[in-house]
C-alpha positions as CSV (number, residue, x, y, z in Angstrom):
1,X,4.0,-16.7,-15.2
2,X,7.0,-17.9,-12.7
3,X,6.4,-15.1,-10.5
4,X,2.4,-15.2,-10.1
5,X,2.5,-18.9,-9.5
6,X,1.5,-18.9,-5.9
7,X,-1.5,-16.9,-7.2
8,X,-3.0,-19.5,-9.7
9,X,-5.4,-21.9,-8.6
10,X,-4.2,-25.7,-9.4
11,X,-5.8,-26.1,-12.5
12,X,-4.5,-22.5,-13.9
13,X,-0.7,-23.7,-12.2
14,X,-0.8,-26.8,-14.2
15,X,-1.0,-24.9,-17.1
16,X,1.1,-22.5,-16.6
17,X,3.8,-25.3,-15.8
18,X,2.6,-27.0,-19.1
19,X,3.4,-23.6,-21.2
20,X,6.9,-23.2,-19.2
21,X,7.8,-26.8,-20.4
22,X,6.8,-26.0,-23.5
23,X,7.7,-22.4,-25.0
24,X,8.0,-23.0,-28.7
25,X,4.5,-25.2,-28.7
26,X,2.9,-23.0,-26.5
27,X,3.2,-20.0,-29.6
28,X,1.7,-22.6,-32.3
29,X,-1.3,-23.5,-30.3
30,X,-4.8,-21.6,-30.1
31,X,-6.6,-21.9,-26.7
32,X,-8.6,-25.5,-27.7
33,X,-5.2,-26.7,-28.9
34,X,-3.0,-25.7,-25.7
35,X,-6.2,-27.3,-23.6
36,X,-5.6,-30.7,-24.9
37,X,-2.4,-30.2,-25.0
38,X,-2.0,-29.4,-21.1
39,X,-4.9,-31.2,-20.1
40,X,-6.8,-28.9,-18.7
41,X,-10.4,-26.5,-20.2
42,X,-10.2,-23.9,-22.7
43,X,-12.0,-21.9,-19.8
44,X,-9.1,-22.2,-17.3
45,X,-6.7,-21.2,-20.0
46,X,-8.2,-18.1,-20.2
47,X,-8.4,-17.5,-16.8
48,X,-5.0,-17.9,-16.5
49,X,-4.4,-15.3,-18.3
50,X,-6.9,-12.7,-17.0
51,X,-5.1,-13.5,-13.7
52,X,-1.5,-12.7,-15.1
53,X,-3.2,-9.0,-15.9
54,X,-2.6,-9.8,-19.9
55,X,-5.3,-8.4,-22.0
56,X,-5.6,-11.6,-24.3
57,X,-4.1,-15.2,-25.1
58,X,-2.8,-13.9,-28.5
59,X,-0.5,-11.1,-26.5
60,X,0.4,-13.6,-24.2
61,X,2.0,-15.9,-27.0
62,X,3.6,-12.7,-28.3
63,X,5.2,-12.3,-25.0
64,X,6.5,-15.6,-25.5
65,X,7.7,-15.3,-28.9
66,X,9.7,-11.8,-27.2
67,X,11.2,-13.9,-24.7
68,X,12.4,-16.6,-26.7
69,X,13.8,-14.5,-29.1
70,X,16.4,-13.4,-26.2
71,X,17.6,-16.9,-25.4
72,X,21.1,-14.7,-25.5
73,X,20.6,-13.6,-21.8
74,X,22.8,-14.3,-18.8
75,X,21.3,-17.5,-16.7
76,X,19.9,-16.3,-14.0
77,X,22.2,-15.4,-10.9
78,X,21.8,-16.0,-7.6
79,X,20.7,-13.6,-5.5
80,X,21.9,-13.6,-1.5
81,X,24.9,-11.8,-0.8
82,X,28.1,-14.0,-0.1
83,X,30.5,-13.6,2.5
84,X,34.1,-12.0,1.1
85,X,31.9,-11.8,-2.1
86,X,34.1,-10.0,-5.0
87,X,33.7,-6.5,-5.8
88,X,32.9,-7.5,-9.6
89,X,30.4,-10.0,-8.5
90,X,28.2,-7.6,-6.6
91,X,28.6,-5.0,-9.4
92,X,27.9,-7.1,-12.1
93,X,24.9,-9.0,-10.6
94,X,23.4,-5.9,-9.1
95,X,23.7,-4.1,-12.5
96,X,21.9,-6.8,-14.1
97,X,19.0,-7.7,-11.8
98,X,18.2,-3.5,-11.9
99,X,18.6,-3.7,-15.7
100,X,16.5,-6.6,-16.0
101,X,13.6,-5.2,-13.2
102,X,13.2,-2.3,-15.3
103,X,12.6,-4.0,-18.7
104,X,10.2,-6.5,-17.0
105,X,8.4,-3.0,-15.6
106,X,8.5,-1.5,-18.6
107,X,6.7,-4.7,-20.2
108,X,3.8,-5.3,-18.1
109,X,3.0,-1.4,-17.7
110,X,0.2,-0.8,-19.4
111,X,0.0,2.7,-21.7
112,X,-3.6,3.1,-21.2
113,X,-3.1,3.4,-17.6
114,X,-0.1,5.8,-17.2
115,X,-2.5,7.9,-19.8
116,X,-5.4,7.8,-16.9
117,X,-3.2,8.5,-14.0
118,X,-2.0,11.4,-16.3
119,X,-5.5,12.2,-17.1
120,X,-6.5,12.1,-13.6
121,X,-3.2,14.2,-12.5
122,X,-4.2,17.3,-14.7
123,X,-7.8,18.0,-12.9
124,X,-6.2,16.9,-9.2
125,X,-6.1,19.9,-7.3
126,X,-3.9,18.0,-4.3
127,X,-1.9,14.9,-4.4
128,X,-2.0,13.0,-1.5
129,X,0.9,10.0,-1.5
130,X,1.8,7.7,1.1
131,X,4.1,4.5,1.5
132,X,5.6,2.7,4.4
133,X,8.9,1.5,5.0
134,X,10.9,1.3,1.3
135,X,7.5,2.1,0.2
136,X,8.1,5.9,1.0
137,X,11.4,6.4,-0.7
138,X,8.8,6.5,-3.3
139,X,6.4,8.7,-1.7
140,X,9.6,10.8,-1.2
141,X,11.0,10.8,-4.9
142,X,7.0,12.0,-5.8
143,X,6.7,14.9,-3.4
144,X,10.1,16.8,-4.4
145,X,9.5,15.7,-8.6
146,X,6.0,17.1,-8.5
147,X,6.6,20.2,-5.9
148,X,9.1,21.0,-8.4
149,X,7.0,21.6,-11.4
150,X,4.2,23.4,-9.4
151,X,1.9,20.5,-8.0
152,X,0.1,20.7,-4.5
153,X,1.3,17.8,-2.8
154,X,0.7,16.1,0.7
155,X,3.2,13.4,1.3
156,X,2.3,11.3,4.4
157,X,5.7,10.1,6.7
158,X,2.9,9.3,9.8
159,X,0.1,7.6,9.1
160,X,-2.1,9.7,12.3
161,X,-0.9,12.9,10.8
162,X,-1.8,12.0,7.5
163,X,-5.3,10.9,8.3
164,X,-6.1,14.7,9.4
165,X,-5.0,15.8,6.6
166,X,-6.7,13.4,4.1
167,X,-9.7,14.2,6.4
168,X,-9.9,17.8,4.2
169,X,-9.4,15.8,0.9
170,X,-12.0,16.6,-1.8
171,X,-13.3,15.0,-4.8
172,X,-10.7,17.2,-6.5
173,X,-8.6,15.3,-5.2
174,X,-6.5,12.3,-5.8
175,X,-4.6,10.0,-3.2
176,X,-2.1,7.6,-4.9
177,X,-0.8,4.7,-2.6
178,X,2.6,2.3,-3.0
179,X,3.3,-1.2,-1.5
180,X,5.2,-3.4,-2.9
181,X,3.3,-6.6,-1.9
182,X,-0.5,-4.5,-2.1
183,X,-1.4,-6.3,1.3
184,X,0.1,-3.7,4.0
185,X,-2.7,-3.0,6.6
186,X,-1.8,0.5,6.6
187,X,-2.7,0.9,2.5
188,X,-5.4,-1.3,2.7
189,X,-7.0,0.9,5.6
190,X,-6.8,4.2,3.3
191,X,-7.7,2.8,0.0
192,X,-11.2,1.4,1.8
193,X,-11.0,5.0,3.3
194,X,-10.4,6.8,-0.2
195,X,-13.3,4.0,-1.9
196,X,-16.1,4.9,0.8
197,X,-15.0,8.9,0.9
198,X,-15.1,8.7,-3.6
199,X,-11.4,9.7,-3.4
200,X,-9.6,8.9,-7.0
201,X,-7.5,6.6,-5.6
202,X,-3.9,5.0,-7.5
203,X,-1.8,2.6,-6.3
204,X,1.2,1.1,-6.8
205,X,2.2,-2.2,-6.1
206,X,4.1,-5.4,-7.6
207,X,2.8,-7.5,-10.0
208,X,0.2,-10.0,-9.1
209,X,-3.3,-10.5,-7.2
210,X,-3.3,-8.0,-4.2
211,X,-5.6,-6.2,-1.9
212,X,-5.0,-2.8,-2.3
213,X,-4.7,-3.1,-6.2
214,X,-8.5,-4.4,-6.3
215,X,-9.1,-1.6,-4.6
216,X,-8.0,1.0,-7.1
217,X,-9.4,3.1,-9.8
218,X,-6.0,2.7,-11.3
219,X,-3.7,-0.1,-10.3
220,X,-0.1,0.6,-11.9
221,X,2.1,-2.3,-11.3
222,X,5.9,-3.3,-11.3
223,X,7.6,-6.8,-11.9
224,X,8.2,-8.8,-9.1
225,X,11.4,-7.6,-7.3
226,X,14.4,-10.6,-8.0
227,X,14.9,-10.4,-4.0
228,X,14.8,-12.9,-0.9
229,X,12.3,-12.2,1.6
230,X,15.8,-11.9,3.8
231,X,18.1,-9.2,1.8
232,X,20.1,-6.6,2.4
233,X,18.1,-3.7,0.8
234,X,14.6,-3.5,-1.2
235,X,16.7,-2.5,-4.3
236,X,15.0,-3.9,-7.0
237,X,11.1,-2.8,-5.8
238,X,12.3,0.6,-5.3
239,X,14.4,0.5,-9.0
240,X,10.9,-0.8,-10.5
241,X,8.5,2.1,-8.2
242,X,11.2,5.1,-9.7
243,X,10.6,4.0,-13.1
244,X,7.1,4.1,-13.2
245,X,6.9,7.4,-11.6
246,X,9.0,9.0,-13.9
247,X,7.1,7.6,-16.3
248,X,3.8,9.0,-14.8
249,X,6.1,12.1,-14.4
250,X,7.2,12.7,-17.9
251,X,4.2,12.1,-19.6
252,X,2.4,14.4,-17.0
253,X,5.3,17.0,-17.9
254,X,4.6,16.6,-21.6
255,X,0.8,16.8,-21.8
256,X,1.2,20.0,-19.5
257,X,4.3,21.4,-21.1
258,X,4.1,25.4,-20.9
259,X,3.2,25.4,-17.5
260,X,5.3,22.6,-16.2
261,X,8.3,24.1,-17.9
262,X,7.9,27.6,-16.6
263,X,7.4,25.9,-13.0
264,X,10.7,24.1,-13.5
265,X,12.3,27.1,-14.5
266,X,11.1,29.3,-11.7
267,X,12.3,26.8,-9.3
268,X,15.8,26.1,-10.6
269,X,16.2,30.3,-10.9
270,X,15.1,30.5,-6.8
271,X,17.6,27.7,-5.4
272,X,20.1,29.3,-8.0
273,X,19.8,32.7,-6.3
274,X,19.9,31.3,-3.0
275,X,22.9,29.4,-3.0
276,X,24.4,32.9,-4.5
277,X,23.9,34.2,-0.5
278,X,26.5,31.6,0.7
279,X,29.0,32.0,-2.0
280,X,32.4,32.8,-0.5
């Protein structure tokens, strides 16, 4: 709710500020009751909730209950790096934020999607992945785990050469594009590309309203990175992106065992043999 604020109309913010406020009342209520309660229509309520991507106002107060039975956490630290800041500060606060992005990943990504992408990822017959900027760290880490288990796939590092080659893409074929804010002109370009050429088309972005995740057959989605729009490194989005591809990746791996396995055996017996050339 904090972080998809500045994607809620007024009447859906005031609510959301009204359940903030009140946590423990909030998990009592039913829609009519948290409407009088907040002053606003049952309607908007569930609006509100749509929006946040949750699939119902009952698993939204059970998200509640979860976080208020964890009232144990560390307050929230800040963020910016300090000048002269302490090697335990960094540590500590960098270990935490990562710890906490991926739990907050882990709780808003939904099963039946990863089981679609997986789906999906079985009949592809080429991958074709792109991101820009931190965005293709991503694109990076899917190339070499899926090359590595046998899967064809086309990772775009310039956008003019990838357009040739997603020129040859089929219908067999999937792209899968990652942003972390979903509104990069680049993205948006190819998913309208991938939508008028009937391309299965995934993306990746953070949670929230975006562009490019409307235009997806499957949107997968990470929290909100804990970062200032000035920092030092995109840490947390690319912490949140990693986990959700090896979660895509492992559950690809395990639907498609046998031959993934003997793929990932092959290939660790070839670089074993070649680094036997340059033993002294």
């Amino acid at each position: 709710m904090e972080s998809a604020r500045n994607d809620l109309t007024t009447a859906e913010a005031k609510v959301a500020e009204y359940i903030l406020g009140h946590l423990e009342d909030t998990v009592k209520y039913n829609v009519k009751q948290l409407s009088v309660a907040s002053g606003s229509s049952s309607a908007t309520i569930v609006r509100m909730v749509k929006k946040l991507d949750i699939e119902s106002f009952t698993a939204m107060k059970i998200m509640i209950s979860m976080d208020l039975a964890a009232k144990d956490q560390k307050p929230h630290q800040e963020l910016d790096i300090k000048a002269n800041e302490s090697y335990s500060s960094i540590t500590d606060k960098l270990a935490e934020n990562e710890i906490k992005n991926i739990q907050q990943t882990k709780d808003i990504l939904k099963m039946s999607d990863c089981e679609k992408v997986v789906k999906r990822l079985l009949v592809t017959k080429t991958l074709y992945v792109f991101g820009i900027g931190a965005s293709a760290l991503a694109a990076e880490n899917i190339h070499q785990k899926w090359s590595r288990i046998g899967f064809h796939v086309v990772v775009g590092r310039d956008i003019n050469v990838f357009l040739t080659e997603l020129s040859n893409a089929t219908k067999e074929d999937t792209i899968w594009l990652i942003s972390n804010s979903g509104d990069t002109p680049e993205m948006i370009y190819l998913a309208e590309y991938a939508k008028e050429n009937k391309l299965y088309c995934i993306t990746l972005t953070m949670f929230g309203q975006n562009r490019l995740s409307k235009l997806a057959d499957v949107p997968l989605k990470t929290s909100r990175p804990m970062e200032p729009d000035v920092r030092v490194g995109a840490t947390n989005s690319i912490t949140g992106q990693f986990f959700v591809i090896d979660t895509i990746l492992y559950l690809y791996f395990s639907r498609d065992f046998d031959k993934s396995f003997k793929a990932i055996t092959a290939s660790k017996s070839f670089v074993k043999d070649y680094k036997k050339h340059f033993k002294p």
